[in-house]
Every structure is written in C-alpha cells, then in structure tokens.
C-alpha positions in Angstrom: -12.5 25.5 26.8 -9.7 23.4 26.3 -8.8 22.0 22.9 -9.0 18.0 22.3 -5.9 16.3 22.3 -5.1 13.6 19.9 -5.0 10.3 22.1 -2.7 7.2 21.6 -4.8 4.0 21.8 -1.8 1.4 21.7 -3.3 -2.8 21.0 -0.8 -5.9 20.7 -1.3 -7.1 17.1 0.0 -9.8 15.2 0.6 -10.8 11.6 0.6 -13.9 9.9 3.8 -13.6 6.9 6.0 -15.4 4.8 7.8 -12.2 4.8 8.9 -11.6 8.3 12.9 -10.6 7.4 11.4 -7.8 4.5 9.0 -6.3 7.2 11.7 -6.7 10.1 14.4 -4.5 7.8 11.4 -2.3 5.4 8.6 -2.3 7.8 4.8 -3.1 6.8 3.4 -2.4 3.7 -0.3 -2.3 2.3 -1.9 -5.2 -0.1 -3.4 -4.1 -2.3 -6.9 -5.8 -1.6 -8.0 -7.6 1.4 -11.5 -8.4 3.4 -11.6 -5.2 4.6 -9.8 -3.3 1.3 -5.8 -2.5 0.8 -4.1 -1.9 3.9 -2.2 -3.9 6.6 -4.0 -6.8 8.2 -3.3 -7.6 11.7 -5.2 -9.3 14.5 -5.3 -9.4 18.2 -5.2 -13.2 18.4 -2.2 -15.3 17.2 -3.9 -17.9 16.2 -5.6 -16.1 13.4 -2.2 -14.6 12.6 -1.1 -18.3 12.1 -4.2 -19.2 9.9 -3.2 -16.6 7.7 0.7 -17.2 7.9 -0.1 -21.0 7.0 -2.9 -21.0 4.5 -2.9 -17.0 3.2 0.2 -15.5 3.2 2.8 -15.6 0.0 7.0 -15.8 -0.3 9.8 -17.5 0.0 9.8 -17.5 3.8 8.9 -19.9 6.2 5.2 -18.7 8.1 5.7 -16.7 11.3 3.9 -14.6 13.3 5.0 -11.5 13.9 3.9 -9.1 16.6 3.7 -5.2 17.1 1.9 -2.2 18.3 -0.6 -0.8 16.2 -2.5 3.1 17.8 -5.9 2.4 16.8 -7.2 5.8 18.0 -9.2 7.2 14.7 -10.1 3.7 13.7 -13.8 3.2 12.4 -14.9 0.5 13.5 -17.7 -1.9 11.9 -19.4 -5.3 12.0 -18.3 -7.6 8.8 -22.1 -7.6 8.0 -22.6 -3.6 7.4 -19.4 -4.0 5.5 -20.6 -6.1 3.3 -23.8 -4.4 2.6 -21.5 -0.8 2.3 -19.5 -2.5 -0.6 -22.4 -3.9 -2.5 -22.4 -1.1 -4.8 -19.2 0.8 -3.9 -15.4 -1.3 -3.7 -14.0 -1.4 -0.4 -11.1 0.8 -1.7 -14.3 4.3 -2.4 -15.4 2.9 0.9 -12.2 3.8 2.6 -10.9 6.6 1.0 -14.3 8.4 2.2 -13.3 7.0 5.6 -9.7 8.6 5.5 -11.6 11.8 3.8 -13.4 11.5 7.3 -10.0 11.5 9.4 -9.6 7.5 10.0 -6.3 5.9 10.1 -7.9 2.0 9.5 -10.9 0.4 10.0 -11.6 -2.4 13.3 -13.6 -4.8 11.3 -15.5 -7.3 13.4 -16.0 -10.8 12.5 -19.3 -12.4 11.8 -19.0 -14.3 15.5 -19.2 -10.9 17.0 -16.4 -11.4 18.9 -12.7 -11.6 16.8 -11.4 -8.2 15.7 -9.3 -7.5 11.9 -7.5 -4.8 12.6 -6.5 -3.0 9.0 -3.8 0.0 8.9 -4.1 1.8 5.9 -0.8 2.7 6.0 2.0 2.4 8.1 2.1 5.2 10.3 0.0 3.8 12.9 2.4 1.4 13.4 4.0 2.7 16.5 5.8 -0.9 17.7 8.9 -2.6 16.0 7.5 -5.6 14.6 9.7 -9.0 15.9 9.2 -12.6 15.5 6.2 -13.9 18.0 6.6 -17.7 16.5 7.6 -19.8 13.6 5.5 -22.4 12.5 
C-alpha cells in the first residue's frame, strides 16, 4: 500500500492593502479578526481585493491589489451560512483552532451568493507565491 503524499493545490489570490511595500519586504501577516477569524484574507477575484483595498483596508499607503499564490490543499472549506451558525456560541478564533487541531492550514469560506470564495491563511506558510503589485487604485 502506498503512503499518501501531501499534494500542492496552488490558486491565484489577491489582496486588497494599504500596505503593499510592508508585505512586499515582511511578507503577510494575520489580523487579528476577520469574517472568517484571524488569518490572512485573500480572494480569487480582484475586484473584491479592490473593495477591500478601497473601503476596508488601513495605512498610510495608497490601495493596491496585490497578487500571489496561496496552496490551499488542507483547507476546510464551508458555506458563510454554517459559519455563522458554528460561531453562534463558540468565536471564530475556538472554531479554528479545533480546525488546525484537525490538520487545516485555512478555511475556503463561501459567500452567501454561493459562488465567490474568501480564502483565509492562518498563517503564512501557505503562502508559496511572492506577492507583487496586481494594480493601484
């Protein structure tokens, strides 16, 4: 029987920031709270990344969109809608630490439309791309 080897699942991601030269030169690092709990927030359309770069994000920058690679293999993924009922009674941060007690590296959390896709790191070491500039706004 052969053993089961750990697979790469590479995705384009991008990141709305008003802190693209700190990532660029320190690479990503967690919030501390988010939709989805701490981690690092990326998504697989830019326009979201923008939304978030304009309206969300904080700093002394101007907004950009950066973009990366992010290996999503041992992410659990989950409608928004169970999310919400799973962190009724528990935060999103006892949520995922019994997810990474579980083996997951991040969590795939699908929007309410069913279709768009948060992708949250929990840290960076699934970050497998050099982030660059995508756009400036």
């Amino acid at each position: 029987m052969r053993s089961k080897a750990a697979r790469a699942v590479a995705v384009q991601v991008f990141h709305g920031t008003r802190s693209a030269a700190l990532i660029i030169m320190h690479g990503f690092q967690p919030s501390q709270g988010g939709e989805f709990g701490p981690g690092i927030y990326f998504s697989e359309n830019p326009d979201t990344a923008a939304f978030y770069a304009l309206h969300v994000a904080r700093g002394a920058e101007p907004p950009m969109i950066l973009t990366t690679t992010v290996d999503v293999d041992r992410f659990y993924t989950i409608r928004k809608v169970d999310w919400i009922e799973r962190t009724v009674k528990r935060t999103p941060r006892t949520v995922q630490n019994a997810l990474m007690r579980q083996g997951y590296r991040g969590i795939i959390g699908i929007a309410l439309n069913d279709y768009e896709r948060q992708i949250v790191a929990f840290d960076a070491s699934t970050v497998v791309g050099q982030p660059s500039i995508y756009a400036t706004l």
